[in-house]
Backbone bond lengths (Angstrom), bond angles and torsions (degrees), N, CA, C in turn:
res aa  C-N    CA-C-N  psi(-1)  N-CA   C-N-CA  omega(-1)  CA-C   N-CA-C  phi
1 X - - - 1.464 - - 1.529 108.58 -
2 X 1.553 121.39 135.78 1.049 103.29 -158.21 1.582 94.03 -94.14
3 X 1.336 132.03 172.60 1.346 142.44 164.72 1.376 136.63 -125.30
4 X 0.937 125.27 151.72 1.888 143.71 -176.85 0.909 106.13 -131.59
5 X 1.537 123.20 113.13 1.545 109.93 148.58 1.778 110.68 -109.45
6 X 1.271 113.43 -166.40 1.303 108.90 -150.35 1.276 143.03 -81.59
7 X 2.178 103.31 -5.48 1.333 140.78 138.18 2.009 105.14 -51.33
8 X 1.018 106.54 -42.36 1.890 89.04 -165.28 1.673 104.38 -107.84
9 X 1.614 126.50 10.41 1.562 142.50 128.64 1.147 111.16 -41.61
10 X 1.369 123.34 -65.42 1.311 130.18 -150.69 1.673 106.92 -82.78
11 X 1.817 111.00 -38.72 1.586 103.89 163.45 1.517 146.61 -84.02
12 X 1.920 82.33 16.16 1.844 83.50 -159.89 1.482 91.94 -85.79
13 X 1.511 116.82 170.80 1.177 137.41 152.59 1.547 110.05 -7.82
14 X 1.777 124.51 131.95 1.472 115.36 177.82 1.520 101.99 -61.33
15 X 1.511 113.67 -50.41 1.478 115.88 -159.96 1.544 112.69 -67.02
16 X 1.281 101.43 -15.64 2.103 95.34 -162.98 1.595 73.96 -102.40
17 X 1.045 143.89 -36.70 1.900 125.67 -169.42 1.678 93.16 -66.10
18 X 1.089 124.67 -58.75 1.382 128.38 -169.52 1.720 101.39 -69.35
19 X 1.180 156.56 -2.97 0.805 144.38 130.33 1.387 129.31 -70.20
20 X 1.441 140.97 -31.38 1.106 159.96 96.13 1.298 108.57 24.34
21 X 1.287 108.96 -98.29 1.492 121.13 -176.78 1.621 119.92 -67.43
22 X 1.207 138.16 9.84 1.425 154.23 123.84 1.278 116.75 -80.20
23 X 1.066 143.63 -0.25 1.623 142.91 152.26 1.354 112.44 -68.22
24 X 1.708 108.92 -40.32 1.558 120.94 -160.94 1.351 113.56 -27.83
25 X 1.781 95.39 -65.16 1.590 96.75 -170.65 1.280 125.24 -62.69
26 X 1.097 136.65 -19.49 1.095 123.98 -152.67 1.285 137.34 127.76
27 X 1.383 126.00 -162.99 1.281 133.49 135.20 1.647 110.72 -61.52
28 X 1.819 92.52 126.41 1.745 87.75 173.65 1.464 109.32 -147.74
29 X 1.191 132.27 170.34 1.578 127.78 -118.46 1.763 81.76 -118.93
30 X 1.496 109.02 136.15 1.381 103.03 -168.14 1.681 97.10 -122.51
31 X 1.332 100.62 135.01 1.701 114.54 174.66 1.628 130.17 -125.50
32 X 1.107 101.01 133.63 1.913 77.35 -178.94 1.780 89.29 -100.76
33 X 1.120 100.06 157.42 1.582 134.70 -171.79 1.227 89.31 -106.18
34 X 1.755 127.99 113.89 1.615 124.68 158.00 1.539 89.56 -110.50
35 X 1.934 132.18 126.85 0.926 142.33 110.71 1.338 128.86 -82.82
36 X 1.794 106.26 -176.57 1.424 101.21 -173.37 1.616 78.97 -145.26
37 X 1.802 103.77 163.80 1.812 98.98 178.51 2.027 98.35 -103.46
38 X 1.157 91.77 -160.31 1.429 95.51 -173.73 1.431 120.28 -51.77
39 X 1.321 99.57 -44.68 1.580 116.12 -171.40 1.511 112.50 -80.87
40 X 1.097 130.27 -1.84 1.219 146.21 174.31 1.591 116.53 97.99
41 X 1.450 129.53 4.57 1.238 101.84 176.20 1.684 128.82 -93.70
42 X 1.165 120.10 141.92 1.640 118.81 -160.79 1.538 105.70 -69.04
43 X 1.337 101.67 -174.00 1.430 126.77 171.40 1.470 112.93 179.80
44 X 1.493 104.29 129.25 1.374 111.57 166.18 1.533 118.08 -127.63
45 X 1.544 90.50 147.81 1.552 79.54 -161.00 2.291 103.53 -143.48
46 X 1.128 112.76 130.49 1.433 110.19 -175.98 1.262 115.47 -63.40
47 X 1.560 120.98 129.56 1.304 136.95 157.96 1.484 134.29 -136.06
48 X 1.558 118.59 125.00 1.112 122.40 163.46 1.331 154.04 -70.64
49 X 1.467 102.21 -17.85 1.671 128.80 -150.49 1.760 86.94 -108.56
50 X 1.169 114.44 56.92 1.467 121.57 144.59 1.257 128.63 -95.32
51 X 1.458 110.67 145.31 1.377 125.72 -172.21 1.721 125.69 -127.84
52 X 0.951 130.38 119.01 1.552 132.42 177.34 1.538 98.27 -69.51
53 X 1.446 119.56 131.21 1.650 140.18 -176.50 1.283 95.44 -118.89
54 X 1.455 150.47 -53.46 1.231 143.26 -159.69 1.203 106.31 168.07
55 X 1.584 104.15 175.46 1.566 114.56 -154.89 1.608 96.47 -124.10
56 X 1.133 123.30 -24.11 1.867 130.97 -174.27 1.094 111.99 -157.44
57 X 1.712 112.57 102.80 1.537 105.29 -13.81 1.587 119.73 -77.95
58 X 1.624 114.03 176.28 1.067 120.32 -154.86 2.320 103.09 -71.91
59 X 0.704 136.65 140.90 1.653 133.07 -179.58 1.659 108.71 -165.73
60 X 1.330 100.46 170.35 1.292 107.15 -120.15 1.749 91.99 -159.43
61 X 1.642 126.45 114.12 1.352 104.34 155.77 1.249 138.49 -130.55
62 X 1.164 144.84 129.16 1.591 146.05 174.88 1.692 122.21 -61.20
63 X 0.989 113.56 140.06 1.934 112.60 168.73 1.014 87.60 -138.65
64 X 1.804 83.10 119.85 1.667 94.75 162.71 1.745 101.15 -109.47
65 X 1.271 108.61 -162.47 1.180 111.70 -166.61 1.547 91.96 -112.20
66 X 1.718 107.16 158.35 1.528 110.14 -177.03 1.292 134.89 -47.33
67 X 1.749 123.50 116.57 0.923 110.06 -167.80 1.631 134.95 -80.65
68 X 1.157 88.86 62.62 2.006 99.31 177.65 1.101 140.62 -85.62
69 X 1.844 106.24 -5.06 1.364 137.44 151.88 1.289 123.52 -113.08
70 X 1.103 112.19 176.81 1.754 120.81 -179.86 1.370 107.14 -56.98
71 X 1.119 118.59 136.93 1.433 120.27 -163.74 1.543 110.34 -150.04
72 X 1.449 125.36 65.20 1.464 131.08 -166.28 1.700 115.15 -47.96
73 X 1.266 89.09 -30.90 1.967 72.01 -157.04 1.561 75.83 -94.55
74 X 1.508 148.53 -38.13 1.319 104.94 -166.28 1.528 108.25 -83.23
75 X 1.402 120.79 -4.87 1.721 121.74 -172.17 1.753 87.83 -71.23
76 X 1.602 133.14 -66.72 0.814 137.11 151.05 1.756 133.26 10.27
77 X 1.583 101.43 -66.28 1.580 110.49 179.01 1.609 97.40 -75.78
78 X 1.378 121.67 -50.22 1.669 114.39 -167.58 1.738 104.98 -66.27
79 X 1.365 114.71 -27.36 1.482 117.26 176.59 1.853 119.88 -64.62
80 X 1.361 91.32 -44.24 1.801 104.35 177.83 1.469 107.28 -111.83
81 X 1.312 131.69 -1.42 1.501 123.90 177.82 1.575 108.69 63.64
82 X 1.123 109.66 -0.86 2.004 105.92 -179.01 1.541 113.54 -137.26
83 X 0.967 91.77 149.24 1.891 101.96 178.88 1.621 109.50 -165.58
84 X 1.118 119.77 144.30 1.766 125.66 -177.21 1.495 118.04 -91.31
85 X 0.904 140.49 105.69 1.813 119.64 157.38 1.277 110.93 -59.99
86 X 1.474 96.97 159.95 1.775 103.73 -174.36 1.667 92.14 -164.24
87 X 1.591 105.86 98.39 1.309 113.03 156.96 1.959 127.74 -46.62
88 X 1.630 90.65 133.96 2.003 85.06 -172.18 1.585 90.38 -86.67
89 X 1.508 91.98 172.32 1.661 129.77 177.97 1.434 100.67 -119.97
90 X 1.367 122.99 118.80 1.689 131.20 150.61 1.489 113.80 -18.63
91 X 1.646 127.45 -25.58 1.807 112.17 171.52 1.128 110.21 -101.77
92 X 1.592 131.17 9.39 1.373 134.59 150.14 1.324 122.62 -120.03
93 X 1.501 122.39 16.36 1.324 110.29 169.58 1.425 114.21 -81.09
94 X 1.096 144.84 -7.63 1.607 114.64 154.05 1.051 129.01 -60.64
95 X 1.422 113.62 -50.60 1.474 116.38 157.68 1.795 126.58 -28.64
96 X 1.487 86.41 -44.69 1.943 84.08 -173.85 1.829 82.94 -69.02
97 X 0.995 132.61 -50.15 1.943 109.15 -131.94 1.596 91.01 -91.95
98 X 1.599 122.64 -13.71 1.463 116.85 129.50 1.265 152.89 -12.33
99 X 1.622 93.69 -37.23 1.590 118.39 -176.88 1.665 95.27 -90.62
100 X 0.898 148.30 6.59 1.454 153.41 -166.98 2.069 95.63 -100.91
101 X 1.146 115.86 -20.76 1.244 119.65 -164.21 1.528 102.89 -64.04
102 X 1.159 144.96 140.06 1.645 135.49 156.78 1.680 107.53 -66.25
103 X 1.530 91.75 95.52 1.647 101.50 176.92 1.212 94.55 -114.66
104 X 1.866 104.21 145.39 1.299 117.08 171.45 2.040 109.35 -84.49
105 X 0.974 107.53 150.48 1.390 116.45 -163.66 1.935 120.82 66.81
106 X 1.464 111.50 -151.58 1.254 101.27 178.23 1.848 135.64 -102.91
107 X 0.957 105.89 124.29 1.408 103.77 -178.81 1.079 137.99 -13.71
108 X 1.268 103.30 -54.56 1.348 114.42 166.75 1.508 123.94 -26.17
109 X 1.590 94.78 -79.90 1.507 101.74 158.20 1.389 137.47 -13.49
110 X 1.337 91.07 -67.43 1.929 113.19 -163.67 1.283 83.84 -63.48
111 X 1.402 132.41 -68.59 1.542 139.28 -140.59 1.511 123.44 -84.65
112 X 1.372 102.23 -12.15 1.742 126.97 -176.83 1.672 112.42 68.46
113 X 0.939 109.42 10.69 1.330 127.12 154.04 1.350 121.40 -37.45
114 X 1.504 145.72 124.35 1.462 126.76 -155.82 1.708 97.53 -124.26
115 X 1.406 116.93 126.71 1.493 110.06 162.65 0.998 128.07 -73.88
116 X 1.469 139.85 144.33 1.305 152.14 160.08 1.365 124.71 -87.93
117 X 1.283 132.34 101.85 1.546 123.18 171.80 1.638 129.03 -105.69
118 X 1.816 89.16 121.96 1.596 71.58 -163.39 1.403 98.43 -133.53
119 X 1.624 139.04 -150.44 1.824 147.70 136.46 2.014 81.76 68.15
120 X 0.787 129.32 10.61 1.570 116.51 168.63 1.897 89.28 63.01
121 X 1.193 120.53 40.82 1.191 113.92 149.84 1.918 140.48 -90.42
122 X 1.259 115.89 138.87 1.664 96.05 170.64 1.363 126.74 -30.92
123 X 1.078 110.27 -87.34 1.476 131.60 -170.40 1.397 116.21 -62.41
124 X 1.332 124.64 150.36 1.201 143.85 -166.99 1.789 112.53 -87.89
125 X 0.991 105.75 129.74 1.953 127.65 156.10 1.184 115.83 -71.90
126 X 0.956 105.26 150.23 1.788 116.04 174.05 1.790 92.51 -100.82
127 X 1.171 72.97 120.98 2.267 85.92 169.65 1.536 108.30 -53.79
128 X 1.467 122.98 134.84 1.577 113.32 -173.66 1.227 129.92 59.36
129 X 0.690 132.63 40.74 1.682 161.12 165.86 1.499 97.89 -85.51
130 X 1.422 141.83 145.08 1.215 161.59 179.23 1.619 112.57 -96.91
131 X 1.240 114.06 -23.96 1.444 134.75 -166.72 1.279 122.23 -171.20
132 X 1.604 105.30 108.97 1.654 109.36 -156.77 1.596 80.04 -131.62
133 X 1.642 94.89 142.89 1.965 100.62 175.01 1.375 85.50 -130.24
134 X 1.140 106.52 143.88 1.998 120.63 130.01 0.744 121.41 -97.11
135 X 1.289 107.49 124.60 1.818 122.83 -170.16 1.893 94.57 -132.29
136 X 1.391 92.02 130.64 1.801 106.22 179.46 1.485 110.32 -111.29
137 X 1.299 131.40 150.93 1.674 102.45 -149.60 1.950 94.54 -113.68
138 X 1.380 85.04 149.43 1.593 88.46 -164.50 1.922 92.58 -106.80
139 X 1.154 132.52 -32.21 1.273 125.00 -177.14 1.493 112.42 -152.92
140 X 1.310 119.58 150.03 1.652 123.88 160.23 1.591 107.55 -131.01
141 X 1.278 101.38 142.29 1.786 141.13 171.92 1.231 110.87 -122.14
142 X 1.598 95.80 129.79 1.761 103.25 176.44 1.774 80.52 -121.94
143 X 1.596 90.92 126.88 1.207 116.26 169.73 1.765 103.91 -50.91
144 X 1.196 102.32 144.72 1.738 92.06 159.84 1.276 116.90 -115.81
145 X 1.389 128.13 2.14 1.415 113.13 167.34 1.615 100.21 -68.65
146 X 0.977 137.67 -84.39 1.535 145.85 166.50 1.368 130.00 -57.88
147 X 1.002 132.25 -3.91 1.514 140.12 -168.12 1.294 122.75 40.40
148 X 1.466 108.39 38.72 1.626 107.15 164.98 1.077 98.46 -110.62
149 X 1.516 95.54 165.65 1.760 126.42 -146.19 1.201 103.08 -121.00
150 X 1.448 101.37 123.30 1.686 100.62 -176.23 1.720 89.18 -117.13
151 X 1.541 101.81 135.52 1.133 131.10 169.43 1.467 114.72 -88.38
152 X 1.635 120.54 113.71 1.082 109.79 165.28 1.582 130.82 -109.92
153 X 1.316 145.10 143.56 1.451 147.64 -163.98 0.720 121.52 -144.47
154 X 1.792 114.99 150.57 1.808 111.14 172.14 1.384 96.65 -107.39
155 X 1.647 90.85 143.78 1.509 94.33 162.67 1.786 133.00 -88.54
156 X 1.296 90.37 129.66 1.341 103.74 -162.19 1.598 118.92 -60.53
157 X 1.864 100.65 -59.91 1.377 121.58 168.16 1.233 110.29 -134.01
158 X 1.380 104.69 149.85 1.692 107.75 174.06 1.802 102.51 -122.09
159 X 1.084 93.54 155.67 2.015 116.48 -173.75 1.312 93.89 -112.92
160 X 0.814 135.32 154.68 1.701 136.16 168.81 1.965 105.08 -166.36
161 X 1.399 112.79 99.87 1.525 81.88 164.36 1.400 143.14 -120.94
162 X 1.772 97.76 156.54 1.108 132.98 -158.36 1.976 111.76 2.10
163 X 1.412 104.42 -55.89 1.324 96.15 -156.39 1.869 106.23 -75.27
164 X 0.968 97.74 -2.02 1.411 107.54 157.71 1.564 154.68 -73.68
165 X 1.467 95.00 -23.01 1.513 132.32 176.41 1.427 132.11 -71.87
166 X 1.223 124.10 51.19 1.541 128.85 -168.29 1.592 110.72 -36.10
167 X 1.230 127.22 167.25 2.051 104.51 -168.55 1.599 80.76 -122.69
168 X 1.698 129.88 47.16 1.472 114.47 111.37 1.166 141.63 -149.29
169 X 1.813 76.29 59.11 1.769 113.59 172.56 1.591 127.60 90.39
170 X 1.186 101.40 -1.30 1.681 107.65 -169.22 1.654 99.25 -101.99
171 X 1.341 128.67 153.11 1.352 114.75 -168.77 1.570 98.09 -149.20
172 X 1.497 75.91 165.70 2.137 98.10 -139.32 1.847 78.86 -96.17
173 X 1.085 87.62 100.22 2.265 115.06 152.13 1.580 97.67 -34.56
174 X 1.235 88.86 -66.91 2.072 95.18 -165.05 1.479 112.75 -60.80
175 X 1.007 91.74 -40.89 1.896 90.74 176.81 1.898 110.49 -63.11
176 X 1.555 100.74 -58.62 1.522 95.36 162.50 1.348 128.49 -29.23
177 X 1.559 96.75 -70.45 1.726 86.19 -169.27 1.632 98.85 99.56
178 X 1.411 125.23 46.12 1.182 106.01 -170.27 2.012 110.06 -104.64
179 X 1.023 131.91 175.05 1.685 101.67 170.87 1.196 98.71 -124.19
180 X 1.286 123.46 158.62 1.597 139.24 171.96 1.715 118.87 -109.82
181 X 1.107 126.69 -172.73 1.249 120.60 -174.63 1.463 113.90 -148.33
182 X 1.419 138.08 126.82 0.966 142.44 165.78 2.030 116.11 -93.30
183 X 1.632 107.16 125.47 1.780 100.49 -170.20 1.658 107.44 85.66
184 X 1.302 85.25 -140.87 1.508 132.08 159.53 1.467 144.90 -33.41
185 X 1.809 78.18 -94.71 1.280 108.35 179.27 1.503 111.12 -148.30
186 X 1.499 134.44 21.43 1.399 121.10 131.70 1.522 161.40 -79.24
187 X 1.114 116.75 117.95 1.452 104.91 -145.67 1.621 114.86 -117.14
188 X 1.395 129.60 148.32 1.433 115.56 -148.61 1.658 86.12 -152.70
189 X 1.460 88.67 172.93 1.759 102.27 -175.85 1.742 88.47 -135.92
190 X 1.329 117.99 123.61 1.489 127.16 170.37 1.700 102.61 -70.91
191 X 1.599 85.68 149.98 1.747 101.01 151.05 1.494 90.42 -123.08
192 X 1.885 82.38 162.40 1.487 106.43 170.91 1.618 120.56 -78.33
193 X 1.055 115.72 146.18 1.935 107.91 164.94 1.414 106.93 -111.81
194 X 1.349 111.07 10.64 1.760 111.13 175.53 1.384 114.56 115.42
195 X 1.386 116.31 153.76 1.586 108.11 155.89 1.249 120.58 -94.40
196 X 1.547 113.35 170.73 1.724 109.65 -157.34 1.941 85.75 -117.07
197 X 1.058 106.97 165.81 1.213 112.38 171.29 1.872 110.30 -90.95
198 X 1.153 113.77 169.52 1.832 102.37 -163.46 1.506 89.70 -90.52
199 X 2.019 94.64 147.71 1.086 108.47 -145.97 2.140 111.05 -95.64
200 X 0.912 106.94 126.18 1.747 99.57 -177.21 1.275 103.16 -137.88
201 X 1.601 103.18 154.89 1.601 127.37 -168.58 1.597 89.50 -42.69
202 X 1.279 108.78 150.19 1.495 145.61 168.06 1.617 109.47 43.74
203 X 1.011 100.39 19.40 1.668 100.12 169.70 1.530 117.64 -131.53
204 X 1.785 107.98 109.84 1.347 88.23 -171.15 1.422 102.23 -93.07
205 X 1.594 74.43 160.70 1.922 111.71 -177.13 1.598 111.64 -41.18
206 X 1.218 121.21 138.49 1.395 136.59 -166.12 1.395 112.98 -129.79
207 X 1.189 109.80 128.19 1.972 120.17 174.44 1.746 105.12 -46.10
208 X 0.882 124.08 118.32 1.407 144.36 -176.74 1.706 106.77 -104.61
């Protein structure tokens, strides 16, 4: 197995550490962010670095990266307080990681990406999305070890569809069709291996 410790991190290559160290996690849960700024024009933009905060009430958090440049979708959320997630689908994920490009005006546009407006909310949906939230933002933290900014939100409304919706509340990935992302720029569609039944001393866990 090969190894790094935290002297031969710090000297490797910028590009292979930064590829490297975005592999770490894993599989990680990919969203596009549609805001809009004051004046109305949109932006959508791909993100992974979401986090579940709690369930009551429902919240929600974003990391973006330090804001020391222009930074639309989070200048965006602190400007209008709202922005949507919108899980991708495998026949539009190029399109979403597309949206990563520095385009002048809105994504949408450039990328053929289609908005949805719906719930009398600000911010824009991605049309066909499986799982669309409005989330209005209740707080921001800039880390101080690194100075990224974690955005935190409640979710307002959730979209979920139907054939996805187990009736006690947990929802079927595989039926979605949703894709995830490994790094960068690898991108994958999960299978399930089952659910386990909840887990207690001396009884092992069972397919449910």
């Amino acid at each position: 197995m090969r190894q790094f410790d935290s002297e031969q991190l710090a000297q490797l290559d910028a590009s292979f550490r930064r590829n490297l160290i975005n592999c770490l996690p894993g599989y990680k849960p990919l969203q596009l962010i549609g805001t809009q700024n004051a004046t109305g024009v949109t932006n959508l933009a791909l993100f992974s670095q979401i986090i579940h905060l709690g369930a009551a009430p429902p919240l929600i958090g974003v990391l973006f990266r330090p804001h020391t440049v222009k930074r639309d979708t989070l200048e965006n959320i602190l400007e209008t307080r709202s922005f949507t997630l919108n899980q991708v689908l495998p026949e539009w994920h190029v399109q979403a990681h597309w949206t990563a490009a520095n385009w002048e005006g809105s994504e949408f546009e450039a990328t053929g990406l289609k908005e949805e407006r719906k719930a009398d909310f600000l911010a824009p949906f991605v049309e066909g999305s499986p799982i669309q939230l409005a989330c209005v933002l209740e707080e921001v933290q800039t880390l101080q070890i690194n100075q990224t900014v974690l955005v935190i939100a409640r979710i307002e409304q959730v979209f979920v569809a139907e054939k996805g919706l187990r009736a006690d509340g947990t929802l079927d990935y595989d039926a979605l069709g949703t894709v995830a992302v490994t790094g960068l720029d690898e991108y994958h569609q999960g299978q399930s291996l089952g659910r386990l039944s909840y887990p207690k001393p001396g009884i092992y866990p069972s397919k449910i």
